[in-house]
C-alpha atoms as an extended CHARMM CRD file, in Angstrom:
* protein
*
        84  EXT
         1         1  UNK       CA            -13.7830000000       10.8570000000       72.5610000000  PROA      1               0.0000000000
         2         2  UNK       CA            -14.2870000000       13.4160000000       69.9650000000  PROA      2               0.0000000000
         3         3  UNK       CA            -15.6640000000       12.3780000000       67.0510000000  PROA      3               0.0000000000
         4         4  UNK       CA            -14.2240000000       14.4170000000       63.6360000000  PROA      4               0.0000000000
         5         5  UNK       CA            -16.4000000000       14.2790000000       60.3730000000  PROA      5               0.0000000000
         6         6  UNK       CA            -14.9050000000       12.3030000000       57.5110000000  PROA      6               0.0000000000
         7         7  UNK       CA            -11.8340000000       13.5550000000       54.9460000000  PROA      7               0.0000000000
         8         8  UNK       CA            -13.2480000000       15.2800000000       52.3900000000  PROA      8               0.0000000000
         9         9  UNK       CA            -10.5890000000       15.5230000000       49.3620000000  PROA      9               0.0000000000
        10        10  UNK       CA            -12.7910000000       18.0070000000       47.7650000000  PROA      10              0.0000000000
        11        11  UNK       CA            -13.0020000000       20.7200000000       50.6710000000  PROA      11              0.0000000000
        12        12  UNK       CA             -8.6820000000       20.8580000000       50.6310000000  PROA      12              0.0000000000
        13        13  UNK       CA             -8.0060000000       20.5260000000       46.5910000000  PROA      13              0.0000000000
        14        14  UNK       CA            -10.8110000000       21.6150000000       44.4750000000  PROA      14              0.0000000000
        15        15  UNK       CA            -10.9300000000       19.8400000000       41.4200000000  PROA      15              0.0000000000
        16        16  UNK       CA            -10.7130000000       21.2950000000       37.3630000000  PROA      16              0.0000000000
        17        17  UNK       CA            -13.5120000000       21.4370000000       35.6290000000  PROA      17              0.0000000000
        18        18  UNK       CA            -13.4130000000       19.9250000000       32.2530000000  PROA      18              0.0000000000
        19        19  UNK       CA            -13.5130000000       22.9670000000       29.3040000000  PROA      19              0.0000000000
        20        20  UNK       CA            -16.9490000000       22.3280000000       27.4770000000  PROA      20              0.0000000000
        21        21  UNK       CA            -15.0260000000       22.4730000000       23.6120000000  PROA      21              0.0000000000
        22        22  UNK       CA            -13.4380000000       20.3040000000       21.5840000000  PROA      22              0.0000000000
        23        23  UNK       CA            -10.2550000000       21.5630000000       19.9990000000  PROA      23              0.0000000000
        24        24  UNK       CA            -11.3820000000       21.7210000000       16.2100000000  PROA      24              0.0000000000
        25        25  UNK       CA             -8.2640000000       22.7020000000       15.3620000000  PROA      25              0.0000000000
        26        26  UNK       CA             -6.3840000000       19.1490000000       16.2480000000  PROA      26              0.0000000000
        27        27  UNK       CA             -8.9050000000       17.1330000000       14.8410000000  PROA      27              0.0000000000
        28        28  UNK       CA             -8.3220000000       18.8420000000       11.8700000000  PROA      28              0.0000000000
        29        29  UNK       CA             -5.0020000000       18.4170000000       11.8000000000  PROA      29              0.0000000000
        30        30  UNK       CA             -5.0220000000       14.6790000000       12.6210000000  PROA      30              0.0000000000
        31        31  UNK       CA             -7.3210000000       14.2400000000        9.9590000000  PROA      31              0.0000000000
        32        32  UNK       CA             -5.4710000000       16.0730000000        6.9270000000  PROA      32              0.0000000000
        33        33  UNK       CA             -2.3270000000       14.1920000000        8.2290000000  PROA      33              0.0000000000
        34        34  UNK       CA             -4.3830000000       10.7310000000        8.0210000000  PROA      34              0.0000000000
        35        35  UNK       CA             -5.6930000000       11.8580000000        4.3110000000  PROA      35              0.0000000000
        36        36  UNK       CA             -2.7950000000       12.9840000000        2.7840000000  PROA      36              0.0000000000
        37        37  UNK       CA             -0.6820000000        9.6000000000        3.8170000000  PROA      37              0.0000000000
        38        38  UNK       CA             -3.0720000000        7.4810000000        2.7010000000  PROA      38              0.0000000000
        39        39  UNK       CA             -3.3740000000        9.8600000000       -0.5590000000  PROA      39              0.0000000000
        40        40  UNK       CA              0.0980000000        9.3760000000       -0.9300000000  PROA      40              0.0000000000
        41        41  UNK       CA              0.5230000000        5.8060000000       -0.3980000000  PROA      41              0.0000000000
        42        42  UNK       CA             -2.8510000000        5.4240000000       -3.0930000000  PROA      42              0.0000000000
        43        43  UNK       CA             -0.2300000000        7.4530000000       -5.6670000000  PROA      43              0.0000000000
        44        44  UNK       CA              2.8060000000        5.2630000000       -5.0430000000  PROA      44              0.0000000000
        45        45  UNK       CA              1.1340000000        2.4040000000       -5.5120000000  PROA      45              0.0000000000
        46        46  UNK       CA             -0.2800000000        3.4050000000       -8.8120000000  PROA      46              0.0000000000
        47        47  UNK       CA              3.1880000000        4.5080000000       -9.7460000000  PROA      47              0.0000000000
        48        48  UNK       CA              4.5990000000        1.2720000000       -8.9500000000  PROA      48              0.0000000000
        49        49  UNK       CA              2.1170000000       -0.9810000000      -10.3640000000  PROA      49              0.0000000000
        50        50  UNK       CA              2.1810000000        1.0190000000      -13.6290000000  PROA      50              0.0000000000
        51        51  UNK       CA              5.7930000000        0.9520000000      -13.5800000000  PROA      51              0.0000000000
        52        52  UNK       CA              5.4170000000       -2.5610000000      -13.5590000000  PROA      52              0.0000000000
        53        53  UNK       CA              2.8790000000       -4.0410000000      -15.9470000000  PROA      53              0.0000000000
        54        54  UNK       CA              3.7640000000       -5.8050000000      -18.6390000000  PROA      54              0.0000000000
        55        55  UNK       CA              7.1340000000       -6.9540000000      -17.3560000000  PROA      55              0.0000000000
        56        56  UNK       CA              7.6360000000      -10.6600000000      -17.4670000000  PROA      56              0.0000000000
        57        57  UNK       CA             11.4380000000      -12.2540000000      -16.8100000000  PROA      57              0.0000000000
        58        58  UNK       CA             11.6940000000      -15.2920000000      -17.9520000000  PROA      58              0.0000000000
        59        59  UNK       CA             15.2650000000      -16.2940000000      -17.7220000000  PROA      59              0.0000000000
        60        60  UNK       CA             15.3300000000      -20.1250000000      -16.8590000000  PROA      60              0.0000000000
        61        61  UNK       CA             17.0300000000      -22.7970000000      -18.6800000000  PROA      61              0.0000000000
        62        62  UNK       CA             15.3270000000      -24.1970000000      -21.5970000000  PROA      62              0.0000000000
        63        63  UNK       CA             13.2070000000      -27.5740000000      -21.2970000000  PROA      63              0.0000000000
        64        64  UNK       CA             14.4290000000      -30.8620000000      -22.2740000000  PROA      64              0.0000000000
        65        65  UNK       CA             12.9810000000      -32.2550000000      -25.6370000000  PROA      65              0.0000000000
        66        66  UNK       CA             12.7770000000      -30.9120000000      -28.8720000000  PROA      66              0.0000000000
        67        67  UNK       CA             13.9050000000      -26.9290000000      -29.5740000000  PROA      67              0.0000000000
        68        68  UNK       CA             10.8990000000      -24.8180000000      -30.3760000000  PROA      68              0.0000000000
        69        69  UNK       CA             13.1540000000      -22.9540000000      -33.4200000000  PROA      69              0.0000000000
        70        70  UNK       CA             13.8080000000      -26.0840000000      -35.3200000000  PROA      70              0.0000000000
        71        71  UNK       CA             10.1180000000      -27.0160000000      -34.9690000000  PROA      71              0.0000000000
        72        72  UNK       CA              8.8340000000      -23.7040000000      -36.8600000000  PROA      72              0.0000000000
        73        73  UNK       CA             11.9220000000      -23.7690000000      -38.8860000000  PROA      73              0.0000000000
        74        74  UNK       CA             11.0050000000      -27.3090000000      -40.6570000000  PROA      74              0.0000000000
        75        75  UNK       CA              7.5780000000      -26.5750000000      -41.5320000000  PROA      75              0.0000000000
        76        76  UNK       CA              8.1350000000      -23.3950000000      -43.5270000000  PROA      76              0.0000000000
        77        77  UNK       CA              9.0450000000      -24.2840000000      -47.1110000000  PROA      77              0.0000000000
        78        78  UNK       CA             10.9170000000      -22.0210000000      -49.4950000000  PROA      78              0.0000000000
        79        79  UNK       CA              9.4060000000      -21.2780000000      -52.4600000000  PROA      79              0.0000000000
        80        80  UNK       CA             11.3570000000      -23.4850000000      -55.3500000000  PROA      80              0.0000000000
        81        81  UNK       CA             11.6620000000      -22.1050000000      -59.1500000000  PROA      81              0.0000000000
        82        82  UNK       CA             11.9410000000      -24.7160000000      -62.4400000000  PROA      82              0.0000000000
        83        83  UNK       CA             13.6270000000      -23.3830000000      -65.6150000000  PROA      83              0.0000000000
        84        84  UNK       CA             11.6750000000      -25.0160000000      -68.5760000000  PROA      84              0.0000000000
């Protein structure tokens, strides 16, 4: 029997060899892209929480018990004049 020396994958399909550089140029790019989004998303949400300060809605019903006008209402006095 003849005897034939082991496949070799290498001998038939050389293989690539990897390039020694990284491409600068996409990293860059990645990383402006990554800044200005989160640059943006820092500016709307100091638009929207300015927007919104100071806004309270209060729009229930009123509470049961004694209304708050009538309370402030009796305890201011009007000034009375006498004619001697």
């Amino acid at each position: 029997m003849a005897t034939t020396p082991p496949f070799n994958l290498t001998e038939i399909m050389p293989t690539a060899v990897a390039p020694n550089y990284t491409d600068s140029a996409v990293i860059g790019v990645v990383i402006l892209l990554v800044l200005c989004t989160l640059a943006g998303l820092v500016y709307l949400l100091y638009r929207y929480m300015c927007h919104n300060k100071g806004i309270y809605r209060t729009t229930g019903e009123a509470a049961p018990g004694v209304d708050p006008d009538k309370v402030f209402h009796d305890t201011v006095t009007e000034s009375k004049e006498y004619f001697i």
